[in-house]
C-alpha positions in Angstrom: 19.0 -9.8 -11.4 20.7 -9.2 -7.9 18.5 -10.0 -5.1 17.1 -7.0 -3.1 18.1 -7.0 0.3 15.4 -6.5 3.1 15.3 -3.0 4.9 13.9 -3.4 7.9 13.5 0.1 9.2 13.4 3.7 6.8 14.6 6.7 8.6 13.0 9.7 7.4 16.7 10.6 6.1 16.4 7.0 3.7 13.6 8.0 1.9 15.0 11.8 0.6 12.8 12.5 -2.7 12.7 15.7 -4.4 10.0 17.1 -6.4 11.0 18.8 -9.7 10.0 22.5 -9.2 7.7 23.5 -12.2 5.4 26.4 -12.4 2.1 24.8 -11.7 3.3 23.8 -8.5 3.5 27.2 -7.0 0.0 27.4 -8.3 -1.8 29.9 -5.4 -3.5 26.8 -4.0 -0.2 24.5 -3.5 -1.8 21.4 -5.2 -0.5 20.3 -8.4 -2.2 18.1 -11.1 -3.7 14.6 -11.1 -0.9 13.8 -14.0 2.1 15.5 -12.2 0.9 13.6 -9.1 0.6 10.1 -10.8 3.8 11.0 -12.8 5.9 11.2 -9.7 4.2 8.3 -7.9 5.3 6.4 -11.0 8.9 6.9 -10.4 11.3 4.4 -9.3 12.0 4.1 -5.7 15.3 3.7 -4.2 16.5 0.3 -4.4 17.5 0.8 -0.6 13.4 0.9 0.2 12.5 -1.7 -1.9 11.6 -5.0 0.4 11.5 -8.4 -0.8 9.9 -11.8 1.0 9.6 -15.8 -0.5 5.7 -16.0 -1.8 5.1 -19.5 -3.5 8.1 -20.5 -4.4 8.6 -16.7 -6.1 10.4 -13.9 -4.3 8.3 -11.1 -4.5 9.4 -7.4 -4.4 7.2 -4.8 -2.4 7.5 -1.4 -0.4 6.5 -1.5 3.4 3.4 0.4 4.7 5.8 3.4 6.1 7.6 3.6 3.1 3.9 3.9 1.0 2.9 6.7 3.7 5.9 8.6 3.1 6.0 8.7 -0.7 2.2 9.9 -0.4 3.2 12.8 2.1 6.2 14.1 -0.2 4.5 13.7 -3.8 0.7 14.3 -2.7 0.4 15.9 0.0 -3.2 16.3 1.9 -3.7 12.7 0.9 -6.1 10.5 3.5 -7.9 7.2 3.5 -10.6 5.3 4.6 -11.1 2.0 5.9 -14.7 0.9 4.1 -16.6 -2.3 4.6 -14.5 -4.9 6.7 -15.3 -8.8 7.0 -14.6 -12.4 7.8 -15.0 -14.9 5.2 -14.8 -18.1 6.0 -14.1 -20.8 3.1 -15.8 -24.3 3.9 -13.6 -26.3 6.4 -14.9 -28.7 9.0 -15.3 -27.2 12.2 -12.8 -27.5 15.1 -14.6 -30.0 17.6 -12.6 -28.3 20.4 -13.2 -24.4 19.6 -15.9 -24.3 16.9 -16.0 -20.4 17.2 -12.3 -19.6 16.6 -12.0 -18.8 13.6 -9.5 -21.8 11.4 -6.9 -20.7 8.8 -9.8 -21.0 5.6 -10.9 -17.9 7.8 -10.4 -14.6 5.3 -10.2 -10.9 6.7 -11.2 -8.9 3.8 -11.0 -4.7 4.0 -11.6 -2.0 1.8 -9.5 0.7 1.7 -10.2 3.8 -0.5 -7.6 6.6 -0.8 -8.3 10.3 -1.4 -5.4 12.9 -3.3 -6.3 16.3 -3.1 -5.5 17.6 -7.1 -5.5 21.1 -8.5 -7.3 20.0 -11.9 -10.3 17.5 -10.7 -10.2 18.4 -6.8 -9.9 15.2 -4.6 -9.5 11.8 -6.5 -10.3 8.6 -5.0 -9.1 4.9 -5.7 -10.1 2.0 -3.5 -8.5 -1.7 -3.0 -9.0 -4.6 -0.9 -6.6 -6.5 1.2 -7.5 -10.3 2.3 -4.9 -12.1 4.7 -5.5 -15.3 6.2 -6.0 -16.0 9.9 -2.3 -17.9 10.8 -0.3 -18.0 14.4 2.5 -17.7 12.7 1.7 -14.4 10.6 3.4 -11.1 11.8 1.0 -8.5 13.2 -2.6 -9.2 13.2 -5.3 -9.8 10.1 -6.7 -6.3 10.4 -3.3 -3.8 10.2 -1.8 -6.3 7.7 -4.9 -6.3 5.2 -5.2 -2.8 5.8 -1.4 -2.2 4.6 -2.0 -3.9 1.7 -4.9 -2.4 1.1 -3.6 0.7 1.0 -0.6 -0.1 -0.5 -2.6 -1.6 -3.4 -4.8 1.9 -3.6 -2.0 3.9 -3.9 -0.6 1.8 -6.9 -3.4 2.7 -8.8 -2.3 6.0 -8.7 1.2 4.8 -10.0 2.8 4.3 -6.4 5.5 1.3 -7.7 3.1 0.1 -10.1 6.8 -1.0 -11.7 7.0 -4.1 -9.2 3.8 -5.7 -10.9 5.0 -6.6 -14.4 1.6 -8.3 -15.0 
């Protein structure tokens, strides 16, 4: 299998998906089913979207947060989430004699994200995930917008959104 190569920005233009036209889509209200919602959430994305990054010796294939938030505005649109109960865990380490309040890399962020898609057939639908990143200098971003990504990232895959990349 050829490796995917990184995309490191998506123009609006990169990420052109059409919706098939069917008749329940020009239902009075504009929303469509739960099952034509999760249907074209379930599609394969363009391999141009598709990122991949080394994780444990595996290379791991993913879609960036932009890319989740733009799929969600074309095939379900009215969508929203919530960020729900936030925390630091920390795992047992011994404490840093110089700085015993920052917090070490066995420190956890953990957030709940639930995600709400507005359906013609059960009205709004909601799915929730949690995202847990590691405190680490060397990480891009910070704990909370990356945890929150993948939160939501993992909340719309419930609903189909590239469920594909997760053979297990």
């Amino acid at each position: 299998m050829e490796e995917t190569q990184i995309v490191e920005e998506v123009t609006e233009d990169e990420v052109n998906f059409k919706v098939e036209e069917s008749a329940t889509q020009e239902k009075k209200s504009g929303l469509r089913t739960l099952k034509e919602i999760t249907d074209d959430l379930s599609k394969e994305l363009p391999e141009r979207v598709i990122k991949t990054r080394k994780q444990g010796g595996a290379t791991v294939k993913y879609i960036s947060w932009v890319t989740a938030t733009k799929v969600l505005s074309h095939y379900a649109p009215g969508w929203q989430y919530k960020i729900g109960d936030f925390k630091v865990v920390s795992v047992p380490t011994t404490p840093d004699a110089k700085n015993p309040n920052k917090p070490t890399s066995n420190s956890l962020f953990v957030v709940e994200v639930s995600l709400g898609i507005p359906t013609s057939d059960f009205g709004t639908i909601w799915r929730s995930a949690t995202g847990i990143e590691t405190y680490n200098d060397k990480m891009f971003g910070d704990v909370a917008s990356n945890s929150t990504s993948m939160a939501l990232r993992r909340a719309a895959s419930l609903f189909g959104l590239c469920r594909y990349l997760y053979p297990n």
